[in-house]
N, C-alpha and C positions, 0 to 999 in steps of 0.2 A: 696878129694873134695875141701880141701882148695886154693889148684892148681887153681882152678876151678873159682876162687872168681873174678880176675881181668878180668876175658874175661866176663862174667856176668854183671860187675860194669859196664863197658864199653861198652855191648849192651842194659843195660837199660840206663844208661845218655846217650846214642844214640837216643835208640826212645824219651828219655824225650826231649831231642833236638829237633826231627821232628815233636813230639806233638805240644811242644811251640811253633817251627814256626808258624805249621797250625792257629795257635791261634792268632797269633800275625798277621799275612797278612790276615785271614778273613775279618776284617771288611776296613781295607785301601785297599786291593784288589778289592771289591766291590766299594769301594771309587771313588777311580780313574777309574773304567772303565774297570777295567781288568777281571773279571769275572762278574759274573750275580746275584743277590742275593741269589737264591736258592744253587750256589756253594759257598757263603760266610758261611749260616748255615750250608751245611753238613762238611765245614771245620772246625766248630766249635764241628759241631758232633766226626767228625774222631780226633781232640784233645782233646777230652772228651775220646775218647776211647782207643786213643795211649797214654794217662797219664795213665789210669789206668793198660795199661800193663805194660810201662814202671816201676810204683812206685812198681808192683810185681816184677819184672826180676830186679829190683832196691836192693827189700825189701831183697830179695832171695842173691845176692849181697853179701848184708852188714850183712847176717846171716853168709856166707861162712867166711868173710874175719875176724871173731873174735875168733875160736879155736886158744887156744893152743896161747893166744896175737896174732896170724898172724894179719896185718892191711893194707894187700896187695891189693886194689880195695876198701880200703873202702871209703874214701873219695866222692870218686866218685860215689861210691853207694849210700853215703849221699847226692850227688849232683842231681841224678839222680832221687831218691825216691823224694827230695824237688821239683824240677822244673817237677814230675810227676804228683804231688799231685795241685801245681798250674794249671795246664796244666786242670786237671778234675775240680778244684773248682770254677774255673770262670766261667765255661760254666755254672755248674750246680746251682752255685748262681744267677744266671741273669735267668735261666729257673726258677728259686724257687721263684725270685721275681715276673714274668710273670704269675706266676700262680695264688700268693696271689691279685693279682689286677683285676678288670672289664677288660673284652677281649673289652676294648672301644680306639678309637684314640682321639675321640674327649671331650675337659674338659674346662667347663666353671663355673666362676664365678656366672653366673647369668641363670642357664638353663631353667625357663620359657620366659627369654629373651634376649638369648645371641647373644652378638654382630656379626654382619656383615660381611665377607668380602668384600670388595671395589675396593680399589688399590688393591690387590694381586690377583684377578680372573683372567688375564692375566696370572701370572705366575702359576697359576694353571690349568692351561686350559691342559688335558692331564694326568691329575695324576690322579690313582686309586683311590684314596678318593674325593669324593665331597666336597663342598664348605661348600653345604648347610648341616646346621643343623640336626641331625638324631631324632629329636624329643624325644617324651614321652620316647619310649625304652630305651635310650641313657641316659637319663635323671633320670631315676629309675633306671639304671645302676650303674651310676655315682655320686648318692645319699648312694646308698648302702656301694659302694666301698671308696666314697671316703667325708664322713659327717663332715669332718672340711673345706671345701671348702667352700670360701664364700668372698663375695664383700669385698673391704677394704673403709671404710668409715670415714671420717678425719673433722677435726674441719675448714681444711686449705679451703678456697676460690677454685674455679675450675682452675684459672687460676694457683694458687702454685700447684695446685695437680698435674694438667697438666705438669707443668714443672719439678717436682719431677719424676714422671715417665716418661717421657722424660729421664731425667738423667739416670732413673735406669738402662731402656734399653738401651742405651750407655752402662752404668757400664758394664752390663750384656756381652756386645760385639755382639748383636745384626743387623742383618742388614735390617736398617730404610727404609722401601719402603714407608710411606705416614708418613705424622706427620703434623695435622692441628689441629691447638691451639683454632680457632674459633668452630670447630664442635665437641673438647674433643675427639679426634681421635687419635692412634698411630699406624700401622700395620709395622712388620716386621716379619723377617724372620731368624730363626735360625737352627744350625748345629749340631746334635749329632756326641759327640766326635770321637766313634770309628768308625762306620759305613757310618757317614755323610750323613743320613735321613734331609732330609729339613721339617723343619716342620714352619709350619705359626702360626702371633698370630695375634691381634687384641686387644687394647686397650680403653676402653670407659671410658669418668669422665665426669659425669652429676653431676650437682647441687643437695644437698640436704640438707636441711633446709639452715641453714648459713652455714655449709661445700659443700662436696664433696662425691661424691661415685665411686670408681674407679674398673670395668670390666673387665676382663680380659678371653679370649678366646686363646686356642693353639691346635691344631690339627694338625696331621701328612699328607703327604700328602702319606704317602704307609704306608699298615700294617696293618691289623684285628684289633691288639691291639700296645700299647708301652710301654709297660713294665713300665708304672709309670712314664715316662719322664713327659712328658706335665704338668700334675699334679706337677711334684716336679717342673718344672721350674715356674710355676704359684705360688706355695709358695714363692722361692727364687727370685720371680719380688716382689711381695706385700712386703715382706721383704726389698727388698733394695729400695722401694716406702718408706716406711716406714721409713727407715734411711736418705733418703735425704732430706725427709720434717723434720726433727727431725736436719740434719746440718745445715739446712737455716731459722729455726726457730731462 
């Protein structure tokens, strides 16, 4: 059987191979235009499936190749078991995240009064997700799922708020479709990394007492849900809001 070990190692680091790829071209695939969305998930699917054959026919491998010291395929059965086990763990941590979250796209700061879109209703004209607001449901969704969410409200004048978040969404890499300083306005538009979903945001800074209160709205423009993007990118703006008033103080 020991015989047996290197043609073994070498059909599971094969499919661990074909697993990864599938995994690795699902979401740039989709990207660019080259398949449809539906064939990006089931390519996730099938390297969810071909990982965990391969980390068996891997696993089986690197049992054969240690009688008697042999260590003929084992490497590669440890190469094969590793990039099999990635191959399954990424799908299924991002479906694990999907599942601990509200099935909602849309996430706002202020959801008995969340901001607008304006400038970006043009570039939305045609996407599966409306513009508008999903109301109550959405909102006791979104309260459930997600109860540290909430306005960022600062000592600083509207005009520094303003330009703080300005900055941040720069920082952030953002791309600036409106930014009016007179109406505490910012809408842009950003890219998930692997997939390249466009998803829209909307910034408002209203006065409040002698500060500032800074709004924040981001929704998808395709998807039932987002796996918690929107949301984390809405921490990670009031956060870097929060540091650049904090460097130009």
């Amino acid at each position: 059987m020991a015989r047996l070990a290197p043609t073994i190692a070498n059909l599971g680091l094969a499919l661990a191979l074909l697993a990864a790829l599938a995994l690795v071209l699902a979401g740039p695939g989709y990207r660019f235009g080259l398949w449809p969305l539906g064939t990006g998930f089931a390519l996730l699917r099938y390297a969810a499936y071909g990982g965990i054959v391969a980390a068996v026919v891997s696993a089986a491998g690197l049992v054969l190749a240690r009688p008697r010291g042999r260590r003929r395929g084992m490497f590669r059965a440890l190469a094969g078991l590793a990039i099999g086990l990635i191959a399954v763990g990424l799908p299924w941590s991002y479906a694990r995240t999907a599942r601990s979250v509200p099935p909602i796209h849309d996430i706002t700061t202020d959801p008995d009064d969340p901001p607008a879109f304006e400038a970006l209703l043009p570039l939305r004209a045609g996407a599966p997700n409306p513009a508008e607001y999903g109301g109550a449901e959405v909102a006791a969704r979104q309260r459930a799922g997600y109860p540290d969410l909430g306005p960022l409200v600062v000592a600083a004048p509207p005009e520094r708020a303003y330009a703080a978040a300005l900055a941040a969404a720069l920082e952030m890499g953002w791309q600036i479709v409106a930014a009016e300083e007179d109406a505490g306005r910012i809408e842009a538009s950003d890219r998930t990394f692997w997939f390249g979903f466009t998803d829209d945001i909307v910034v408002r800074i209203r006065p409040d007492g002698a500060g500032s209160r800074i709004d924040v709205r981001s929704t998808s423009r395709v998807g039932a849900g987002d796996a918690g993007t929107n949301a984390a990118r809405i921490r990670a703006f009031l956060e870097e809001t929060r540091a650049q008033l904090e460097a130009s103080s």
